[in-house]
N, C-alpha and C positions, 0 to 999 in steps of 0.2 A: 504494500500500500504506500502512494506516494504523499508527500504533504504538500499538500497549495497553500500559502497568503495571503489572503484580503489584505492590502492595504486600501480603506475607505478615508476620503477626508474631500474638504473644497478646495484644496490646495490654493488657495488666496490671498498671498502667492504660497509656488513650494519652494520650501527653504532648505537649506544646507543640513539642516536638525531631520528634513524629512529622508533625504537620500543617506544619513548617518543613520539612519533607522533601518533603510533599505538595504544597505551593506551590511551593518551585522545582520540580520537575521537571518539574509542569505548565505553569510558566514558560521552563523551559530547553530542552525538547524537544519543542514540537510533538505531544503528545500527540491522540489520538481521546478516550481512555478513562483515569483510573487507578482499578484495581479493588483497591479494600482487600479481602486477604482474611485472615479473623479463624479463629487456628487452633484447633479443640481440644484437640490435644495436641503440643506441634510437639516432635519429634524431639529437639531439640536440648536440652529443658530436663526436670527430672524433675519438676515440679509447676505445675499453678497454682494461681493464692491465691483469685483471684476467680471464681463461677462462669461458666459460656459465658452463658448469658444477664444478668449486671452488665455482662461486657465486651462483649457485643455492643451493649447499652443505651449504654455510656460511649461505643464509637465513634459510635454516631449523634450523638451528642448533640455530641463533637469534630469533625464532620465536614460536618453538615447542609448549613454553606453555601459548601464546594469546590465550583465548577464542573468539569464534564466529571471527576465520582466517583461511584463506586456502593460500597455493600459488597458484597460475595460471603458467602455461609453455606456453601458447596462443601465446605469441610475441616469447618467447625462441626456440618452435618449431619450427616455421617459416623462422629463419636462415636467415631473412631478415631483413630491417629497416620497422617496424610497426608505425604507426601514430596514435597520440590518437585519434583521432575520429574512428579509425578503431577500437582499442579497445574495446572505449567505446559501439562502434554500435553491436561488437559480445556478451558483456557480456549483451548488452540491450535486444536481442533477446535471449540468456539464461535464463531473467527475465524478461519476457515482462512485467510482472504484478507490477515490482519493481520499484521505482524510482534511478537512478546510479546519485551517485556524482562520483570527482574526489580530491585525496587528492592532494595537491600541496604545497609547501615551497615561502613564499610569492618572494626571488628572481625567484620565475616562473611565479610568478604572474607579475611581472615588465615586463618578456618576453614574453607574452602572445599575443602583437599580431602579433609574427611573426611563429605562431604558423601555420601549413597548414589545411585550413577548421575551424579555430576559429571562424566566426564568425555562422556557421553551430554547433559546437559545444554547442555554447552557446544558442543558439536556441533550442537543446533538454537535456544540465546536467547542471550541475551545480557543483559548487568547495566546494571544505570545504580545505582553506586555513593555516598555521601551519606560525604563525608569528613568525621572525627573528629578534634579537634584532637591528643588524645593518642593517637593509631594512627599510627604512620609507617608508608606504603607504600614497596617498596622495588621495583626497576625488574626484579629475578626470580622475581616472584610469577607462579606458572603459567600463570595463567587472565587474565592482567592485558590482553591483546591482544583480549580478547571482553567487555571492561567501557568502559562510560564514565562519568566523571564529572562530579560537579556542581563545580561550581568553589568554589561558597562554604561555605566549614566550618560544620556544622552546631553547633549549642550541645549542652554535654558532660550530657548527662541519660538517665540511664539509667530504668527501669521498679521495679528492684529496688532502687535509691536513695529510689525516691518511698516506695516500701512501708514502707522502713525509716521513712522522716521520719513517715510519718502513724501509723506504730506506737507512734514517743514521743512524738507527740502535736503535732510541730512547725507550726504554720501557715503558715510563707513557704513550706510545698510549693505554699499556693494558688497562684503567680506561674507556677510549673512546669506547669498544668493549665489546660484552657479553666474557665471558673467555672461554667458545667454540670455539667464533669464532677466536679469538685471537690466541689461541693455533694452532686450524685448522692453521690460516695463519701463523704462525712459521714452524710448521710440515711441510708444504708445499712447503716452501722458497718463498709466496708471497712477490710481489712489491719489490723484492729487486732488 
């Protein structure tokens, strides 16, 4: 049985923290597959800044040269808000034979059970979690026995930090961004 990864997010933009996410885990577990996939409208957030086709442009351009990745359009086509368990159920029936984690940033882990169908979730995947240096995990977290993680703390960068810095115009956000995608969101007049 081979393992697939969900990586689900709006990449808005994807940052340096996302593709250090995407290396280890392709490093740490023995992966088949890790499938980026890019949301429309993810549940969890009330807006995006940038449209679905900039951020879909920016993840190629972040991503082109990950071995053993694809992007996924699944949620992007849909032009709806998708739910992870809906995700994870279509890529599970594209690989009936595989076992599907889900990548997640351990502040998802913290909001985990307000997630819709979690505990349905948990009952067929499982997590490979990407630890934060300012998130403490603590040993009574519900779901904490169907996750595994990466050992190495990931750098503290968030999506809605970059927004702000390219808003007042900051440039050391470049260092935070692949320099494709950077440039793209200059070119573009992103998040201003």
């Amino acid at each position: 049985m081979s393992k697939i990864a969900i990586f689900g997010g709006s990449f808005d933009p994807v940052h340096t923290a996302h593709i250090q996410i995407a290396d280890l885990v392709l490093k740490c577990f023995d992966l088949e597959e890790l499938i980026f996939v890019i949301a429309y409208a993810p549940p969890h957030k009330e807006r995006q800044y940038a449209d679905i086709k900039d951020r879909i442009s920016m993840l190629k351009l972040a991503t082109y040269n990950i071995d053993k990745s694809k992007i996924s359009y699944y949620e992007a086509q849909k032009r709806e808000r998708v739910y992870s368990y809906q995700t994870l159920d279509y890529f599970q029936n594209l690989y009936s034979s595989d076992e599907i984690y889900m990548i997640i940033g351990s502040d998802s882990l913290l909001n985990l059970p307000t997630w819709k169908n979690i505990d349905y979730i948990f009952d067929h995947y499982k997590f490979i979690v990407a630890k934060r240096s300012n998130i403490e995990i603590s040993n009574d977290i519900k779901y904490l026995n169907k996750c595994v993680f990466i050992n190495e703390e990931i750098e503290d960068i968030s999506s809605t930090k970059i927004r702000g810095l390219i808003k007042l115009g900051h440039t050391e956000v470049a260092s935070l961004l692949d320099k494709k995608v950077y440039d793209y969101i200059i070119q573009k007049r992103l998040y201003k």
